[in-house]
C-alpha positions in Angstrom: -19.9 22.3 27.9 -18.7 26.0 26.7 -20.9 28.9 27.9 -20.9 27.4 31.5 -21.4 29.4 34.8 -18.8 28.1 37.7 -18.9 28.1 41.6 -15.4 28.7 43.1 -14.2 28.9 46.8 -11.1 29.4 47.9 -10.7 32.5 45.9 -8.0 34.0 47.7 -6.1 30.9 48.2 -3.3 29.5 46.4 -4.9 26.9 44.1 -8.1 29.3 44.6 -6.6 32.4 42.8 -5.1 30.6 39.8 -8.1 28.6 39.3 -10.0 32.6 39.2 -7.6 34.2 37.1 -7.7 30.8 34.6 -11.5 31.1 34.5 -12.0 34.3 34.1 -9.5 33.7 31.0 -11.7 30.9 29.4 -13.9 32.0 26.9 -15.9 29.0 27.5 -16.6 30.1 30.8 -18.9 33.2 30.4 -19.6 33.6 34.6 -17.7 33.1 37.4 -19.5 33.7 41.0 -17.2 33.6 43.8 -18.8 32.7 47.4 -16.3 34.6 50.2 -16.3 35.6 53.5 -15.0 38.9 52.3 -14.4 41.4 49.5 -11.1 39.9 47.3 -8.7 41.7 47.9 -6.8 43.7 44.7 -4.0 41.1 44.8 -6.4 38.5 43.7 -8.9 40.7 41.5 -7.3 43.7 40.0 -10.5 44.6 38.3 -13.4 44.7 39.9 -15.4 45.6 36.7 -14.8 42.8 35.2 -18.6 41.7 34.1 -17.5 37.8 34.0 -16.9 38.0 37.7 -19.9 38.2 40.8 -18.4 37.9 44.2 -21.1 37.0 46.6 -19.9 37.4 50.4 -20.9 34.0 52.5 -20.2 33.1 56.2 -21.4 30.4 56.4 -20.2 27.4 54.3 -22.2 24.8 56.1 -25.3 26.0 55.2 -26.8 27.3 51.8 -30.2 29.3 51.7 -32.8 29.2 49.1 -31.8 33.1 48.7 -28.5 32.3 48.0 -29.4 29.2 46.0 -31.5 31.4 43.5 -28.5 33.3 42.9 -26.5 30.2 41.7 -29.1 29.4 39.2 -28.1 28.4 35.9 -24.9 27.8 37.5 -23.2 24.0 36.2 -20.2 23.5 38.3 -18.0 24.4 41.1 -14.3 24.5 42.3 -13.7 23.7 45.8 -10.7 25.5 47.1 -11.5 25.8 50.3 -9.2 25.1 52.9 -6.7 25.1 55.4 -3.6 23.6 56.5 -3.9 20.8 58.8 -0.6 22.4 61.2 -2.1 23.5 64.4 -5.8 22.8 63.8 -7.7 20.1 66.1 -9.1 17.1 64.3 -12.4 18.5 65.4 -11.9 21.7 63.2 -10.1 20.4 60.5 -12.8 17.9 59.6 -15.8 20.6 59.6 -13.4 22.8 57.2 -12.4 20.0 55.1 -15.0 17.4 55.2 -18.4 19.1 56.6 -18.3 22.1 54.2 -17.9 20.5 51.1 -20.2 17.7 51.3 -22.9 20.6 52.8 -22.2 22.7 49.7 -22.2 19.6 46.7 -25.5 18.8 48.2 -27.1 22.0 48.3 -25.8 22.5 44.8 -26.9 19.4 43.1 -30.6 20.9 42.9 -29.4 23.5 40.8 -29.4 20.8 38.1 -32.9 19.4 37.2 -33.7 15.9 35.9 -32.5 16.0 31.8 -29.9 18.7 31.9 -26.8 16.6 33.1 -25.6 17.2 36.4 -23.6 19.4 38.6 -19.8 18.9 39.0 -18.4 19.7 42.1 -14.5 19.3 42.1 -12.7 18.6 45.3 -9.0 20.2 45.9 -7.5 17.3 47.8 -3.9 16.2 47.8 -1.2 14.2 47.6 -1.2 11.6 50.7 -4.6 11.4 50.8 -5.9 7.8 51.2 -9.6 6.5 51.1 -8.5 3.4 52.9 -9.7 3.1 56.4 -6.6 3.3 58.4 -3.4 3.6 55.8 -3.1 7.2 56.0 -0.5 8.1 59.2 -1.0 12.0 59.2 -4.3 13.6 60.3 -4.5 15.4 56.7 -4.3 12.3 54.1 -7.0 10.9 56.3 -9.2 13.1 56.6 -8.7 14.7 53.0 -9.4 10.9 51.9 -12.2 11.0 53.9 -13.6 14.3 52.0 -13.2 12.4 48.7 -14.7 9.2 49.7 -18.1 10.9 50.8 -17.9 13.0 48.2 -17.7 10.5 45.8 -20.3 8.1 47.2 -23.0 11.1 46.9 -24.4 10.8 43.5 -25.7 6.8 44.4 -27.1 8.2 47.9 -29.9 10.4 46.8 -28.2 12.9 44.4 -28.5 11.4 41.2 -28.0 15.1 39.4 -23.8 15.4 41.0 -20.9 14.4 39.8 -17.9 14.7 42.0 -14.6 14.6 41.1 -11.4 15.1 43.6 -7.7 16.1 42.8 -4.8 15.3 44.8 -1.6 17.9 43.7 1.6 17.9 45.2 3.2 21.6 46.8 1.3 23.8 45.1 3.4 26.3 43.2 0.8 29.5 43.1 2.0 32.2 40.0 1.9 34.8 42.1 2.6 34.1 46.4 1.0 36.4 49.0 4.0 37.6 51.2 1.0 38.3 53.9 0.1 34.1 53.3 -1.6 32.8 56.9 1.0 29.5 56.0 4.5 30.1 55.0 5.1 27.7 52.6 2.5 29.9 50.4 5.2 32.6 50.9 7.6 33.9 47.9 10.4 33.1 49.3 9.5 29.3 50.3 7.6 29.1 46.6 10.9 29.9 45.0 12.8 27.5 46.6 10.3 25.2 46.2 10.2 25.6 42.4 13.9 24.9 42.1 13.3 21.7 43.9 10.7 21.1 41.6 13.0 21.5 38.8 14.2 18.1 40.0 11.8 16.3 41.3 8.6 17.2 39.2 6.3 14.8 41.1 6.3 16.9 44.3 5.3 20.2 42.9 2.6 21.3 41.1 1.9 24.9 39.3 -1.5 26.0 40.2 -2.3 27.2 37.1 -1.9 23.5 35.9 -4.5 22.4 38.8 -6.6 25.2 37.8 -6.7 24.2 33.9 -6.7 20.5 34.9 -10.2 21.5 37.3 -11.8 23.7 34.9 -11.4 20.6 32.1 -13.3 18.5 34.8 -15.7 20.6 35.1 -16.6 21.5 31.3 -16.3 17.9 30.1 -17.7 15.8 33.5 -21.4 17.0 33.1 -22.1 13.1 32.2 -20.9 11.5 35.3 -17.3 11.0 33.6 -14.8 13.1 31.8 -14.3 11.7 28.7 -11.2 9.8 28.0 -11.2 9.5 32.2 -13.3 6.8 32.7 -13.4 5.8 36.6 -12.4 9.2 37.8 -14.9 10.1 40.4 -15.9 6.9 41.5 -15.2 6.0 45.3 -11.3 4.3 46.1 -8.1 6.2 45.4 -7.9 4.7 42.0 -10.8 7.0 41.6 -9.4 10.8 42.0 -6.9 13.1 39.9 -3.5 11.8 40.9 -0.6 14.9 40.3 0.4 13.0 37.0 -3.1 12.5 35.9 -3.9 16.2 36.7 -0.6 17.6 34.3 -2.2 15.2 31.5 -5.7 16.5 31.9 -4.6 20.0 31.9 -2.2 19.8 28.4 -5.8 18.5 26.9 -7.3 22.0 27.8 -7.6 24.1 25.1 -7.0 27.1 27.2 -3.6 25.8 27.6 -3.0 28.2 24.6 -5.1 30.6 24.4 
């Protein structure tokens, strides 16, 4: 779908700020509206001019007002990469930030597609050792991120038959440019550099965000059906259902953006 409007949250993060400066680089993304708790900072948006770019400060991602919801009109997708590390965070929190805002924000947006005009993708920044499976996953995170993409993907057959949800599960996210001010250190330069070298030699633990960020924005051009063609199955509920770090390097060498 060229000429689309995206969503994105997260902005500031480090899959959230490649995933901005890869959109705003599309040409067949013509809007991008960032929802934030605060201004971006110049790190993340060098130009605040830029007309392809509306940041809209939000506080609360739980709930979504008809206001706010008129200014998302026309809007087709969105980017969730929202989020926080699960070290140090009660289950309690880390399920509202992870779980609770999502799903709250896929089904606000799904009205902003109406019967006929295909439906709204929402795409889900997961990870890798997330399980769906009641039970397999030992750490607090891949539970509960497999949680996230197990609701998320069972909302189009419970009364939102306008979304489409598709979830990605990267390895250590390898950012292009690390804050040295990052809130978790292994967002940091120096912990980003070592962990590239590592990922010089084993590739399956790392991904570059600018690969998740190409690999989402394909989702969310070509998923407007209910599937991304030549993906047939992602998005449906079980972990054979979501973006696996292989799967999301192979979507993102089909985007064309890839060499712009």
């Amino acid at each position: 779908m060229p000429n689309m409007r995206l969503i994105l949250t997260g902005a500031t993060g480090n899959a959230g700020a490649d995933v901005l400066r890869e959109a705003l680089r599309d040409s067949r993304i013509t809007a991008v509206t960032v929802l934030s708790r605060r201004p971006l900072p110049p790190r993340i948006n060098p130009d605040p001019s830029n007309p392809k770019l509306r940041v809209i400060l939000h506080e609360d991602f739980a709930t979504y007002s008809p206001a706010l919801l008129r200014q998302l009109e026309g809007h087709s997708a969105c980017i969730w990469a929202l989020g926080v590390s699960s070290d140090g965070q009660t289950e309690e929190n880390y399920r509202r930030i992870t779980v609770d805002y999502p799903l709250a924000a896929a089904k606000a947006f799904a009205v902003l597609k109406r019967e006929g005009e295909g439906k709204f993708v929402f795409a889900y920044v997961s990870g890798m050792g997330a399980d769906q499976r009641e039970g397999k996953a030992w750490a607090m995170f891949g539970r509960i991120k497999g949680d996230a993409e197990r609701q998320l993907a069972q909302l189009p057959s419970e009364g939102n038959p306008s979304l489409a949800t598709y979830s990605f599960r990267p390895a250590g996210i390898l950012s292009s440019s690390p804050d040295p001010n990052a809130a978790i250190a292994a967002n940091r330069p120096f912990i980003q550099s070592a962990a590239r070298i590592l990922g010089r030699f084993f590739p399956s633990m790392v991904t570059d965000a600018p690969v998740l960020a190409r690999a989402m924005i394909e989702a969310a051009l070509r998923g407007g059906s209910g599937s991304v063609e030549g993906w047939e199955g992602k998005g449906k509920v079980g972990n054979e259902g979501v973006f696996e770090n292989a799967d999301i390097k192979r979507l993102a060498d089909e985007s064309p953006a890839r060499v712009q």
